[in-house]
N, CA, C and O atoms as CSV, one atom per row, in Angstrom:
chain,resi,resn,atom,element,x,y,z
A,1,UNK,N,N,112.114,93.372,161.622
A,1,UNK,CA,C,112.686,94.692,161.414
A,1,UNK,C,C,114.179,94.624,161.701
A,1,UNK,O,O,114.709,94.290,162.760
A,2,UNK,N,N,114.835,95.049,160.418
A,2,UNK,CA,C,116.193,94.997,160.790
A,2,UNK,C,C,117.199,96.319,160.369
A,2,UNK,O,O,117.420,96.381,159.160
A,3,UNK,N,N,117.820,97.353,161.182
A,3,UNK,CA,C,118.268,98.379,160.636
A,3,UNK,C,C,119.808,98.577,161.780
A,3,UNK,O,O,119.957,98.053,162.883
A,4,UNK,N,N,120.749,99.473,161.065
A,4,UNK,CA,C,121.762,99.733,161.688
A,4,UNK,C,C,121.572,100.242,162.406
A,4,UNK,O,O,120.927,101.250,162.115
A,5,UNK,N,N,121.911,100.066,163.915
A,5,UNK,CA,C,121.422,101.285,165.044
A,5,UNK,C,C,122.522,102.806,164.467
A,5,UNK,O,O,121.905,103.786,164.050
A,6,UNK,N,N,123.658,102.846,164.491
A,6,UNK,CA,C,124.878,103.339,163.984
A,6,UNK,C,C,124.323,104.443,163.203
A,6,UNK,O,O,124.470,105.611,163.565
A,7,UNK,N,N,123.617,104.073,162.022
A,7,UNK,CA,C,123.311,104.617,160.468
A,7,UNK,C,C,122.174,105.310,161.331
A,7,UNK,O,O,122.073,106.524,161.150
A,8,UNK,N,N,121.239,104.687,162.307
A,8,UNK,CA,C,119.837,105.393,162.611
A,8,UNK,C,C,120.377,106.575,163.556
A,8,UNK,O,O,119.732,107.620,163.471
A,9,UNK,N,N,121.476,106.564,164.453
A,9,UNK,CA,C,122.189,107.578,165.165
A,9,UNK,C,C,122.803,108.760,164.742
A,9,UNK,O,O,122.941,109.740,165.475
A,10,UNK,N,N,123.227,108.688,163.421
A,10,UNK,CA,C,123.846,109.466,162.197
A,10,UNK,C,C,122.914,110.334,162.075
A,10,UNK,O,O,122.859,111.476,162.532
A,11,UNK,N,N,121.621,109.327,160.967
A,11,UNK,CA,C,120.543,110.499,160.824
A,11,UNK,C,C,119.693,111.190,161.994
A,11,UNK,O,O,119.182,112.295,161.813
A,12,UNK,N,N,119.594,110.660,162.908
A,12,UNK,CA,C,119.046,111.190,163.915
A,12,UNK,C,C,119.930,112.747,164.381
A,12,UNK,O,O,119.450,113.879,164.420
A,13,UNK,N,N,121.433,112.286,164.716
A,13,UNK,CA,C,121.996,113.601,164.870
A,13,UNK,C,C,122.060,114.780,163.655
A,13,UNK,O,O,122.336,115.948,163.928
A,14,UNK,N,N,121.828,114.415,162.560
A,14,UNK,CA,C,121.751,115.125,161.080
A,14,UNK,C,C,120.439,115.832,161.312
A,14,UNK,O,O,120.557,117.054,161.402
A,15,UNK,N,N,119.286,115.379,161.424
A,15,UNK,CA,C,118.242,115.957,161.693
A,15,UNK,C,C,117.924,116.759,162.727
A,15,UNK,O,O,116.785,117.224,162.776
A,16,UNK,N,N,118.827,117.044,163.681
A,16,UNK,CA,C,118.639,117.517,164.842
A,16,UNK,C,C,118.749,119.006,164.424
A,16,UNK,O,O,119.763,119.458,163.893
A,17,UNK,N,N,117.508,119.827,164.729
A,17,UNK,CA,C,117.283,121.122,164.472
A,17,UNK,C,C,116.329,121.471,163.811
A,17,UNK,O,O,115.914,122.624,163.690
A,18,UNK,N,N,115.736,120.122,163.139
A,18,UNK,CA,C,114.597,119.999,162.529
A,18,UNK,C,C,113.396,120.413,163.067
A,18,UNK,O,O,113.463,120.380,164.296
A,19,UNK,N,N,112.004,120.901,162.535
A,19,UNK,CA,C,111.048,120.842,163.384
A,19,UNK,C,C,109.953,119.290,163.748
A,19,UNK,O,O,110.047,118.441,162.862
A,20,UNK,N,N,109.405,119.079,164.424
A,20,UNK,CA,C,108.415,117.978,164.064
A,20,UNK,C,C,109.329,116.321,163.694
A,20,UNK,O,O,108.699,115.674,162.858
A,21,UNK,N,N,110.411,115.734,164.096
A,21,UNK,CA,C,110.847,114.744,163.624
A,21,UNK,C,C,109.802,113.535,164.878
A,21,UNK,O,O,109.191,113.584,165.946
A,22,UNK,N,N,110.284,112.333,163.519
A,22,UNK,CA,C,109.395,111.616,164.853
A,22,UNK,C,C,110.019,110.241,164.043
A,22,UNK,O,O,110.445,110.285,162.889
A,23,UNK,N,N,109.985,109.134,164.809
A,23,UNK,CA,C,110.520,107.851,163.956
A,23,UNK,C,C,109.875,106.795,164.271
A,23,UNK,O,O,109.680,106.275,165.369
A,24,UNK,N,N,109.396,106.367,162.715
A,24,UNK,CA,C,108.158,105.325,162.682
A,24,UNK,C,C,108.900,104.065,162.120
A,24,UNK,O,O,109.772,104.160,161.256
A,25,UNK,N,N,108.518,102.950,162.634
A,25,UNK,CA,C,109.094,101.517,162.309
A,25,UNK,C,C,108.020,101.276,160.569
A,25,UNK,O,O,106.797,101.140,160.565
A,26,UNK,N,N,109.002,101.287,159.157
A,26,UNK,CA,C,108.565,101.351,158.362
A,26,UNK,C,C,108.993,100.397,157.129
A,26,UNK,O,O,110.114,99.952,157.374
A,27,UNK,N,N,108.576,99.994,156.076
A,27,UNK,CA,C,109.346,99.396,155.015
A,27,UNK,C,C,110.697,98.349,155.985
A,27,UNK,O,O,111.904,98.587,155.949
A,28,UNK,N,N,110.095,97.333,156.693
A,28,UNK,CA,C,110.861,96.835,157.795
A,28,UNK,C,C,112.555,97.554,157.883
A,28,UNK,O,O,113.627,97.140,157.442
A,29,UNK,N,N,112.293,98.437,158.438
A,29,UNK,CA,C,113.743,99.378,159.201
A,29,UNK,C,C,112.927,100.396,160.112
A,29,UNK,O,O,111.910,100.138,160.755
A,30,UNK,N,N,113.656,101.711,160.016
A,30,UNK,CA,C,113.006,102.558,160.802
A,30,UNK,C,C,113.182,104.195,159.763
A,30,UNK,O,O,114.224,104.762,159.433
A,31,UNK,N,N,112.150,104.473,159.553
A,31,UNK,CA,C,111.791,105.991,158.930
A,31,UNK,C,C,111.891,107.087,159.984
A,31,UNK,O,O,111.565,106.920,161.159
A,32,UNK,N,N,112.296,108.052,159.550
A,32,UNK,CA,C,112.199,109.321,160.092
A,32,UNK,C,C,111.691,110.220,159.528
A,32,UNK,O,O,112.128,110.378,158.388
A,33,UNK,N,N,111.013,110.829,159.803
A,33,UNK,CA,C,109.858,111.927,159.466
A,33,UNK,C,C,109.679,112.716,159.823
A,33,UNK,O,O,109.322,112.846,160.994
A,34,UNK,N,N,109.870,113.919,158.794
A,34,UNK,CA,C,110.154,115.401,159.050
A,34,UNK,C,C,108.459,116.147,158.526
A,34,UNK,O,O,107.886,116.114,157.437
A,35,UNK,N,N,108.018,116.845,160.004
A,35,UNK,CA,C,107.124,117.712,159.064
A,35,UNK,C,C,106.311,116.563,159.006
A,35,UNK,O,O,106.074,116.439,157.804
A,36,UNK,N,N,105.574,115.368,159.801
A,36,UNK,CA,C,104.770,114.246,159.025
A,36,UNK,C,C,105.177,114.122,158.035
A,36,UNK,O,O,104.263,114.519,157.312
A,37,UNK,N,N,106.228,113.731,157.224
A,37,UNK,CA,C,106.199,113.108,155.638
A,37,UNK,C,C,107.480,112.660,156.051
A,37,UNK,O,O,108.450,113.116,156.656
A,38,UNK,N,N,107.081,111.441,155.421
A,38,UNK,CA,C,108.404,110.585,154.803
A,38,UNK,C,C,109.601,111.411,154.694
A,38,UNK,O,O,109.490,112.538,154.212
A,39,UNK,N,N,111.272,110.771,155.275
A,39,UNK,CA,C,112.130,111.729,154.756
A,39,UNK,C,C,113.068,110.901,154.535
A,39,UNK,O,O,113.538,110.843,153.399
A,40,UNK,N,N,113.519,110.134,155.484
A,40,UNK,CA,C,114.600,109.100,155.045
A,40,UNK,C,C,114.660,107.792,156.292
A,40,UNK,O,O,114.695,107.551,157.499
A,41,UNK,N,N,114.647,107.451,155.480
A,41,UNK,CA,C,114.956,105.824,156.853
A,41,UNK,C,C,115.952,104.886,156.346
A,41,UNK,O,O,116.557,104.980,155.278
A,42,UNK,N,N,116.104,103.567,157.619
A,42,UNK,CA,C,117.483,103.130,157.740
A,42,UNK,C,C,116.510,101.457,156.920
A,42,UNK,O,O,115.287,101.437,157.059
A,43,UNK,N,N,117.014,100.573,156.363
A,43,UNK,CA,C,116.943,99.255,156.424
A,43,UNK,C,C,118.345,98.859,156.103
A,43,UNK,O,O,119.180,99.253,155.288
A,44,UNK,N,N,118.296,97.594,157.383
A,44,UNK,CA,C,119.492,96.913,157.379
A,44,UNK,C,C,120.330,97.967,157.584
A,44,UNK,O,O,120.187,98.797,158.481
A,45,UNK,N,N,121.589,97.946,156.412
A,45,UNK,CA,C,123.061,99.138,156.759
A,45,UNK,C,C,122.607,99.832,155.227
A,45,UNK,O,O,123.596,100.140,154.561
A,46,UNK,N,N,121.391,100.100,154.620
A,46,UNK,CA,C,121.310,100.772,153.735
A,46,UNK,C,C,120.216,101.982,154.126
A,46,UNK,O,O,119.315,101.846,154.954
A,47,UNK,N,N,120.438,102.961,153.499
A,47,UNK,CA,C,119.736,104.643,153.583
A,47,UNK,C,C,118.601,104.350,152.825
A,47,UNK,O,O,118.780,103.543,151.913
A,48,UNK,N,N,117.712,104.709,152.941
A,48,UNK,CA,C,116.144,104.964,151.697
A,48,UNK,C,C,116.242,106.186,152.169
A,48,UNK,O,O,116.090,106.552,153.335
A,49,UNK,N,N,116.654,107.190,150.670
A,49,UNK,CA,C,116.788,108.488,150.580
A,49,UNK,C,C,115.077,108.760,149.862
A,49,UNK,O,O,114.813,108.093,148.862
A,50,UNK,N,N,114.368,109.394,150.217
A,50,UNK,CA,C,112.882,110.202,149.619
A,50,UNK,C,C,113.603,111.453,148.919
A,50,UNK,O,O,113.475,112.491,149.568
A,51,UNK,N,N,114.404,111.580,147.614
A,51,UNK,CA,C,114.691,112.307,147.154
A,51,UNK,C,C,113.563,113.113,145.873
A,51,UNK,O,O,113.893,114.116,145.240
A,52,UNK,N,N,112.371,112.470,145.737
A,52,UNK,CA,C,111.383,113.217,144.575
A,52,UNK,C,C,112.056,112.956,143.286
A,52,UNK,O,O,113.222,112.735,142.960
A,53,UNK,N,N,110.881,113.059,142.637
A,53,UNK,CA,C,110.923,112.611,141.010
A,53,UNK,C,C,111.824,113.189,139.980
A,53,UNK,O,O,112.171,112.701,138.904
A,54,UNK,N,N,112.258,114.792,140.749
A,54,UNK,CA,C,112.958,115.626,139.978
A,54,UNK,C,C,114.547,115.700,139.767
A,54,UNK,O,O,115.181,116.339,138.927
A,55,UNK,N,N,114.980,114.880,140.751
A,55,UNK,CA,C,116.291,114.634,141.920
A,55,UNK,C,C,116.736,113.023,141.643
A,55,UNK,O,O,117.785,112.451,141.939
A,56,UNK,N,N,115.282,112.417,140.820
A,56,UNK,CA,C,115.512,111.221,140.857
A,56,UNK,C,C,116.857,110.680,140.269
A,56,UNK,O,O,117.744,110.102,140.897
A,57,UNK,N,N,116.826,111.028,138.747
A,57,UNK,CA,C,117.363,110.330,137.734
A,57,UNK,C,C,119.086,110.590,137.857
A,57,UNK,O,O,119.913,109.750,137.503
A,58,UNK,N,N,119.424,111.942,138.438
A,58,UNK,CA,C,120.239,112.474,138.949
A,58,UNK,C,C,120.920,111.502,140.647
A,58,UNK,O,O,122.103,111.176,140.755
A,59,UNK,N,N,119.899,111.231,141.705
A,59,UNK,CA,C,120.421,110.877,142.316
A,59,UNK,C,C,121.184,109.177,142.273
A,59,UNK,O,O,122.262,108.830,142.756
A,60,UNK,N,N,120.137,108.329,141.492
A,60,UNK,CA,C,120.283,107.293,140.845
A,60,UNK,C,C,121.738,106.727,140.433
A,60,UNK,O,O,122.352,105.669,140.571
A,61,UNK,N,N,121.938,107.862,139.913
A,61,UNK,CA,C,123.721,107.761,139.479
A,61,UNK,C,C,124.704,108.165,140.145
A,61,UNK,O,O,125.747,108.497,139.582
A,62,UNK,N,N,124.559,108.209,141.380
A,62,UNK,CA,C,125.834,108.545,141.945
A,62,UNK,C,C,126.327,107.019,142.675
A,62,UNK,O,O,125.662,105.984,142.716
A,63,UNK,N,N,127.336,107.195,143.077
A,63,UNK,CA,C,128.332,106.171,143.468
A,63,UNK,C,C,127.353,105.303,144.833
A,63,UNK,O,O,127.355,105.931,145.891
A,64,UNK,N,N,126.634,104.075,144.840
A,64,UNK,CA,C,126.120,103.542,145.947
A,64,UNK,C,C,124.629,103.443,145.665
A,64,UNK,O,O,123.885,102.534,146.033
A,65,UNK,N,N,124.319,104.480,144.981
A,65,UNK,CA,C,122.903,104.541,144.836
A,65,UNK,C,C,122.011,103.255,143.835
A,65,UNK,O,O,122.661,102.656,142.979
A,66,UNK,N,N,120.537,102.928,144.037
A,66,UNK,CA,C,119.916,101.943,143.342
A,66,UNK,C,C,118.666,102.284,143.442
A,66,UNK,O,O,118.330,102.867,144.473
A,67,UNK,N,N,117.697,102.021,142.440
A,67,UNK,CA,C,116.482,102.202,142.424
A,67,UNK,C,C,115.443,101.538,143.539
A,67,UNK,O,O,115.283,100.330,143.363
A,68,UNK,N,N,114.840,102.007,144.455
A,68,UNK,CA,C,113.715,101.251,145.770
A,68,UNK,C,C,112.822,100.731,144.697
A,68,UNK,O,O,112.202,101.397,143.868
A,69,UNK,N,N,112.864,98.895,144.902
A,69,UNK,CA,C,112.115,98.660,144.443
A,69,UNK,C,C,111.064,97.793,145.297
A,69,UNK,O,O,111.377,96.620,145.503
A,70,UNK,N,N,109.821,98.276,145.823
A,70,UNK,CA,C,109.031,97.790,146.662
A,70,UNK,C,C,108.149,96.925,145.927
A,70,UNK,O,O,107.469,97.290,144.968
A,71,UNK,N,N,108.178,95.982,146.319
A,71,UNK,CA,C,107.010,94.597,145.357
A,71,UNK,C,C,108.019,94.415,144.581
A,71,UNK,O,O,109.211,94.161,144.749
A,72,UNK,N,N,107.011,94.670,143.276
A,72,UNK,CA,C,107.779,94.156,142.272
A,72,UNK,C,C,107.628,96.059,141.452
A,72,UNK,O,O,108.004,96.387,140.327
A,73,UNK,N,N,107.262,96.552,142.041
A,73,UNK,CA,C,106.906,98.158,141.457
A,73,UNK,C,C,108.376,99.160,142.061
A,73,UNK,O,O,108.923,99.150,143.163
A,74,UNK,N,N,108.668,99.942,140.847
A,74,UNK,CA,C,110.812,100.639,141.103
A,74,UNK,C,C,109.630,102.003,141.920
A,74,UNK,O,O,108.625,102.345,141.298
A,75,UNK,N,N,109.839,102.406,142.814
A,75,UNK,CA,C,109.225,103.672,143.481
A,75,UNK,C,C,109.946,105.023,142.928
A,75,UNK,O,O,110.940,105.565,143.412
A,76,UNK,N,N,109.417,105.307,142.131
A,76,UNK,CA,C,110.149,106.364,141.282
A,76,UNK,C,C,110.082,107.236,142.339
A,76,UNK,O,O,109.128,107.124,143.109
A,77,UNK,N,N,111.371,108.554,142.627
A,77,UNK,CA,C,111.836,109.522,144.309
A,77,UNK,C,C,112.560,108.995,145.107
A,77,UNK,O,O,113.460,109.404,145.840
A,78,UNK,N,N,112.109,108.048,144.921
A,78,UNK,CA,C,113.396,107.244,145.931
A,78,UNK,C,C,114.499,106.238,145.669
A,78,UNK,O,O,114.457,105.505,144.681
A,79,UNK,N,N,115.631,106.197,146.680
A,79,UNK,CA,C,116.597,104.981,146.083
A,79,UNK,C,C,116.915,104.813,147.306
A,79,UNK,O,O,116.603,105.534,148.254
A,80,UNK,N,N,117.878,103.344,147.318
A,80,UNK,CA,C,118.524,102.848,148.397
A,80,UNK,C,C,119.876,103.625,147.917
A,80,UNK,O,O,120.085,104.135,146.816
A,81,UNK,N,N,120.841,103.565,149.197
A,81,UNK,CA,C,122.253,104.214,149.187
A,81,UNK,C,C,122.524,102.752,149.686
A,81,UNK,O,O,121.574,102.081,150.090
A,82,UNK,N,N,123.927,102.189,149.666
A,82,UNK,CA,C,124.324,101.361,150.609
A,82,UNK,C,C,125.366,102.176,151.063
A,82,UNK,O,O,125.524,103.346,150.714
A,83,UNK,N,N,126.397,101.277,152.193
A,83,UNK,CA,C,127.223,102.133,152.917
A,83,UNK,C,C,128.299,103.219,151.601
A,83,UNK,O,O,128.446,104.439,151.676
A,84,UNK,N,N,128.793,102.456,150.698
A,84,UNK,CA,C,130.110,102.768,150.087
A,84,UNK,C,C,129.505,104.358,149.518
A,84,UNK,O,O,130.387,105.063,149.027
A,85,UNK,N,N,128.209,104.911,149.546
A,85,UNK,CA,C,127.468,106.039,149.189
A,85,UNK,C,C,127.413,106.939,150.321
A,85,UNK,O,O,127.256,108.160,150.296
A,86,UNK,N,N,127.535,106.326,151.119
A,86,UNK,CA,C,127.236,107.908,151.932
A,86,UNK,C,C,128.188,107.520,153.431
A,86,UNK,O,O,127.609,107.535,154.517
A,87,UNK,N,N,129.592,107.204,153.337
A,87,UNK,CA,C,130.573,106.587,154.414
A,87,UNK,C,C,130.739,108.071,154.221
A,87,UNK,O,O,129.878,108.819,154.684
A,88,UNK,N,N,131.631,108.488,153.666
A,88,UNK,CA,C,132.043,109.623,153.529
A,88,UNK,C,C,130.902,110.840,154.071
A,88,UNK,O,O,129.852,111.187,153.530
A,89,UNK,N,N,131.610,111.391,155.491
A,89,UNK,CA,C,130.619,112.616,155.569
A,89,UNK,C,C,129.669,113.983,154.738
A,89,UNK,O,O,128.621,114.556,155.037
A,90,UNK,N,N,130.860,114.153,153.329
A,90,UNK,CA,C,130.344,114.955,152.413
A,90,UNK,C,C,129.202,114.105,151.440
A,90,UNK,O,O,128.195,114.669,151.014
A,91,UNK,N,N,129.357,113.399,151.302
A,91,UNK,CA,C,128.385,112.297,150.950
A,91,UNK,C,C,127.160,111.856,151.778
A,91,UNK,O,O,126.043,112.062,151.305
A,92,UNK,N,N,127.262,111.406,152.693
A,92,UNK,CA,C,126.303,111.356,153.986
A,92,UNK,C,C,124.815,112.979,153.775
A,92,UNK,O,O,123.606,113.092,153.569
A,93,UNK,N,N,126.082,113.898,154.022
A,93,UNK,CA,C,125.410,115.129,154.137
A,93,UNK,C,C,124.868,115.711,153.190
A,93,UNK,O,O,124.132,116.687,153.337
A,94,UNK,N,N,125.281,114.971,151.632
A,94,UNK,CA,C,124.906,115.594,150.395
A,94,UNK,C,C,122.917,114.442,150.637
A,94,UNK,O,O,121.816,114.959,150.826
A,95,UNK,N,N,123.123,113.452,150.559
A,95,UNK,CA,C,121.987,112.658,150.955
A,95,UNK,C,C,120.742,113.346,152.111
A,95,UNK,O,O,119.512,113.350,152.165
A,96,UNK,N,N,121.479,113.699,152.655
A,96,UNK,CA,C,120.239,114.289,154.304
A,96,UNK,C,C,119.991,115.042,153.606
A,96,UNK,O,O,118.784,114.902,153.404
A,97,UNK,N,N,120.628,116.446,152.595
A,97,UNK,CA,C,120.326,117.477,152.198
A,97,UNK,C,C,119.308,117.374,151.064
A,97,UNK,O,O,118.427,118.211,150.867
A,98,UNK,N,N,119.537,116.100,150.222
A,98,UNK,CA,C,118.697,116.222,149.217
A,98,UNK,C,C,117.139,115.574,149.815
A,98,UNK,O,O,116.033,115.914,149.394
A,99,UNK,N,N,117.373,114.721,150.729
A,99,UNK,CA,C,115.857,114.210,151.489
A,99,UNK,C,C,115.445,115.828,152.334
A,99,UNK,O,O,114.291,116.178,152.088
A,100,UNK,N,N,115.817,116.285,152.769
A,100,UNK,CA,C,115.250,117.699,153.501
A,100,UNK,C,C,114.780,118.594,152.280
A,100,UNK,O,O,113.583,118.874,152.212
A,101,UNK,N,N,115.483,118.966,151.505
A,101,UNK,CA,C,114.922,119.679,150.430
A,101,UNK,C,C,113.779,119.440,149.986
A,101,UNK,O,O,112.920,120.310,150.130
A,102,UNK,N,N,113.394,117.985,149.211
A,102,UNK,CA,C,112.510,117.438,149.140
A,102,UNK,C,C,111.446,117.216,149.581
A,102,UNK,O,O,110.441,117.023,148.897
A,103,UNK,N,N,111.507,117.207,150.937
A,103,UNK,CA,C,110.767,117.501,152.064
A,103,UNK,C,C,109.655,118.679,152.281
A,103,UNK,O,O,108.425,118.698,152.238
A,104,UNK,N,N,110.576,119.562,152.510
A,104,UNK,CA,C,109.804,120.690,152.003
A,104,UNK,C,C,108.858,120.953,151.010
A,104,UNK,O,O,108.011,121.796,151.305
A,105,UNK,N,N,108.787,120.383,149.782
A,105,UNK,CA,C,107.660,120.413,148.993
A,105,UNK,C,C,106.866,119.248,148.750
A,105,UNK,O,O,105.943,119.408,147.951
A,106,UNK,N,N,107.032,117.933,149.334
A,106,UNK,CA,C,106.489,116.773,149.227
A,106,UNK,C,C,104.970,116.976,149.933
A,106,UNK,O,O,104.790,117.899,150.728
A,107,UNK,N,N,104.408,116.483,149.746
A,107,UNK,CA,C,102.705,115.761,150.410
A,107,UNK,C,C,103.063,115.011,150.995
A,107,UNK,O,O,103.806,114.034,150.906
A,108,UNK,N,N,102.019,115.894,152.233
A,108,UNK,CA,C,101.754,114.377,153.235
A,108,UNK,C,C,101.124,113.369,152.994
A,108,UNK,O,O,100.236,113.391,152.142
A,109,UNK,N,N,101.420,112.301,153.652
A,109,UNK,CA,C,100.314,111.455,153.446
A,109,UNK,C,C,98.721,111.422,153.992
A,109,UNK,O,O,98.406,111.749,155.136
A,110,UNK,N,N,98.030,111.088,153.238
A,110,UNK,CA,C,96.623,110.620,154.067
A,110,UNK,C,C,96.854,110.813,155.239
A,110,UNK,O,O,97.887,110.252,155.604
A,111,UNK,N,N,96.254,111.461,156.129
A,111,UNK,CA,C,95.728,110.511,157.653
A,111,UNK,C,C,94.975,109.479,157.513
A,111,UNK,O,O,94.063,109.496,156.686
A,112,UNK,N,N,95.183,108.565,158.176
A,112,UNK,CA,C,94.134,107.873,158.545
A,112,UNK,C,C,92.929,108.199,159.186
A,112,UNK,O,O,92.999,109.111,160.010
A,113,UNK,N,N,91.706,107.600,158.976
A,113,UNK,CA,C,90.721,108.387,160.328
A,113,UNK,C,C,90.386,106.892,161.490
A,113,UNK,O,O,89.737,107.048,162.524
């Protein structure tokens, strides 16, 4: 597991006010999870934004952004940011905002039993 402590301190203070956050060691980095569901986590010095399918094609193209591709399968909702995407605080904050939004209408996952 390898993630920026820095980048995980960021979102951590970004999320603060949230209800229910909790941070699970995930997709080797560390996830944070709003509400039980997926919201955004750190690997390495890059963001995995959970932006949804609708947000996708749109978020895709902005400056930093790339398609999550887990296996060999592109996880359509989500993308990696690297730093040069979200250095900039209005940038940063445009990212938290579109994973919180998202949030809000996403499914949880399964429990396990």
């Amino acid at each position: 597991m390898s993630y920026d402590p820095k980048l995980a301190d960021r979102i951590r203070e970004a999320l603060i006010g949230q209800k229910k956050v909790r941070e699970v060691t995930m997709f080797q980095g560390m996830c944070f999870m709003v509400d039980d569901k997926m919201c955004v986590c750190v690997r390495d010095d890059r963001m995995m934004c959970r932006v949804g399918p609708e947000k996708y094609e749109e978020a895709v193209e902005r400056n930093g952004a790339e398609p999550m591709i887990h296996g060999k399968r592109q996880m359509k909702g989500f993308v990696f940011v690297s730093p040069e995407g979200y250095k900039a605080k209005k940038d940063f904050e445009y990212w938290i905002r579109l994973c919180l939004e998202f949030n809000k209408v996403a499914k949880p996952s399964k429990k396990k039993k």
